[in-house]
PLY file of the C-alpha trace (Angstrom):
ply
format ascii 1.0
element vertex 134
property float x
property float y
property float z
element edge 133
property int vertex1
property int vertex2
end_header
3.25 -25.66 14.49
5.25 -22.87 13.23
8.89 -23.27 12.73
11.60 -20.88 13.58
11.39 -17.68 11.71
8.14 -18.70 11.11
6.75 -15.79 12.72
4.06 -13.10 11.42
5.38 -10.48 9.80
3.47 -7.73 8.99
5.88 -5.78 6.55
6.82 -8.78 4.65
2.85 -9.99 4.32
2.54 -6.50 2.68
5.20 -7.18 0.68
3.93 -10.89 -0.82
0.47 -9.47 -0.88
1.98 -6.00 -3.36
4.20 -7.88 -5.13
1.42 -10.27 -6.00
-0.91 -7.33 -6.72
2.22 -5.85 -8.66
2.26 -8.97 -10.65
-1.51 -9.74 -11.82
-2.37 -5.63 -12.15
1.09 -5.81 -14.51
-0.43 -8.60 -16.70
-3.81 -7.12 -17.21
-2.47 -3.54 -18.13
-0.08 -5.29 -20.15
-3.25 -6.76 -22.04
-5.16 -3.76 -22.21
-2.12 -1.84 -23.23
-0.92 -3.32 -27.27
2.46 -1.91 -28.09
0.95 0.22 -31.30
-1.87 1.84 -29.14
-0.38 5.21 -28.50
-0.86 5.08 -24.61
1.58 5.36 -21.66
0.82 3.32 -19.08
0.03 4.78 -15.63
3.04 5.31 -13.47
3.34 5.99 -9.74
6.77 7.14 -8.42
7.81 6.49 -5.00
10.38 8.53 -3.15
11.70 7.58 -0.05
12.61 11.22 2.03
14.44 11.86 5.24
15.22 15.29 6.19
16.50 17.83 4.04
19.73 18.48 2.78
21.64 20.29 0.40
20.68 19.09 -3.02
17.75 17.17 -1.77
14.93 19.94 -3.26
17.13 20.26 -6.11
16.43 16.90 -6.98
12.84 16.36 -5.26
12.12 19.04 -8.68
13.86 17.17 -10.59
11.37 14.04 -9.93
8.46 16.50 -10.51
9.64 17.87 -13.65
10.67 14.16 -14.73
7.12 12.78 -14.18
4.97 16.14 -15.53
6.78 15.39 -18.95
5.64 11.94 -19.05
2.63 11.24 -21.26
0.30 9.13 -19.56
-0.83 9.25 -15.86
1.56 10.08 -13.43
1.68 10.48 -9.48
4.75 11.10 -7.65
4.59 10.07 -3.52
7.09 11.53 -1.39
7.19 8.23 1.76
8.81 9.96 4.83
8.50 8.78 8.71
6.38 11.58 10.71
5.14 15.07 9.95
7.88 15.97 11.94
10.20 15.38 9.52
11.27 18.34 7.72
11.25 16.60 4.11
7.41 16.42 5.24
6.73 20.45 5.29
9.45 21.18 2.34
7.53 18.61 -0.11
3.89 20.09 1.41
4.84 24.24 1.27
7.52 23.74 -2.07
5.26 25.77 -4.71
7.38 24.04 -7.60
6.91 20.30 -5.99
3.40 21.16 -5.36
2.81 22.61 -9.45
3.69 18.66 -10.23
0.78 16.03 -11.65
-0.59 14.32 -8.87
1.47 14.96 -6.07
1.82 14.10 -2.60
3.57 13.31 1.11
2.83 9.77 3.00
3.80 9.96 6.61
4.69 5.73 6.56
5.59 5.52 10.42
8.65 4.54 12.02
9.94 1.39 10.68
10.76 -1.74 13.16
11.47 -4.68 10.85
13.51 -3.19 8.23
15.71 0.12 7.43
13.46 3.10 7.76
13.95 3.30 3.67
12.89 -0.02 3.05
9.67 0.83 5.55
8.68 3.85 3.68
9.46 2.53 -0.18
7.27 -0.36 0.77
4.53 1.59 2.51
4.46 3.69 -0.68
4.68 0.66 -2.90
1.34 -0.51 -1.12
-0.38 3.23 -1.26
0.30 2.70 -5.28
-1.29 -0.48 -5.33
-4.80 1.18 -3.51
-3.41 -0.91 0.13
-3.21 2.11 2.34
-2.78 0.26 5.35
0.61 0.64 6.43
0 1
1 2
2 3
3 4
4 5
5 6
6 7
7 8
8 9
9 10
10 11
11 12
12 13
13 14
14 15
15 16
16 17
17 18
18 19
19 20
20 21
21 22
22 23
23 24
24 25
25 26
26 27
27 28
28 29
29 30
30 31
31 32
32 33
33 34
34 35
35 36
36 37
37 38
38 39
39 40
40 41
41 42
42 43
43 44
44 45
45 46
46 47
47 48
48 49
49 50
50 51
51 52
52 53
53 54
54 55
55 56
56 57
57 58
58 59
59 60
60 61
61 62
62 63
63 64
64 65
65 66
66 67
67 68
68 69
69 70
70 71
71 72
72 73
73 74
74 75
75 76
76 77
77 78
78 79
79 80
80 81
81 82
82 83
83 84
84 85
85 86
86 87
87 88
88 89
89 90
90 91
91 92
92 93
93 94
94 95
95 96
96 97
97 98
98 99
99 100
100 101
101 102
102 103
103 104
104 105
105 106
106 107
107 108
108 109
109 110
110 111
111 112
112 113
113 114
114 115
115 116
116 117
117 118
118 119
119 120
120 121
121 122
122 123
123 124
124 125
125 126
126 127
127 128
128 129
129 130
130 131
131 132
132 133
């Protein structure tokens, strides 16, 4: 029998099952990757995004300019709640977001566990790590 708190969770499951993901995909790249090879390992940036306001494409750039300079492979996920959210259609119609490597909007849902940050960090977290179910 399950004791209290024992219940299912659905966000934390995805959160053991990532961070163990996380953990064995670190150690193998970390074995491919030598430190003299002269490769970057692959990163994927996740940005949690709710609505727009006044420095918030300033810095959305920023994080595209940030990751096109980096070496290796680089994709940059923008995690926001609905389509209806206007960070949605400013990181999907910005022509300088959309010039970035590998970029791209993740409509996570509405959270009901956690803060609606946490929610869409993690939901990108587990896009990253080829999960996609959110």
């Amino acid at each position: 029998a399950k004791g209290p708190g024992a219940e299912s969770n659905p966000q934390k499951q995805q959160l053991q099952q990532a961070t163990t993901t996380a953990s064995s995909a670190a150690g193998a790249e970390s074995e491919r990757h030598q430190p003299h090879d002269g490769e970057r390992p692959s990163v994927w940036v996740v940005v949690p995004a709710k609505g727009v306001k006044q420095h918030s494409v300033r810095n959305w750039r920023t994080f595209v300019r940030a990751v096109g300079r980096y070496g290796g492979d680089a994709h940059i996920t923008f995690c926001v709640e609905s389509e209806r959210d206007p960070a949605y259609a400013t990181v999907r119609s910005d022509r300088e977001i959309q010039r970035g490597k590998l970029v791209s909007a993740l409509v996570c849902g509405k959270a009901t566990t956690c803060s609606q940050k946490l929610h869409n960090m993690l939901c990108g977290g587990v896009e990253a790590l080829g999960g996609g179910n959110h």
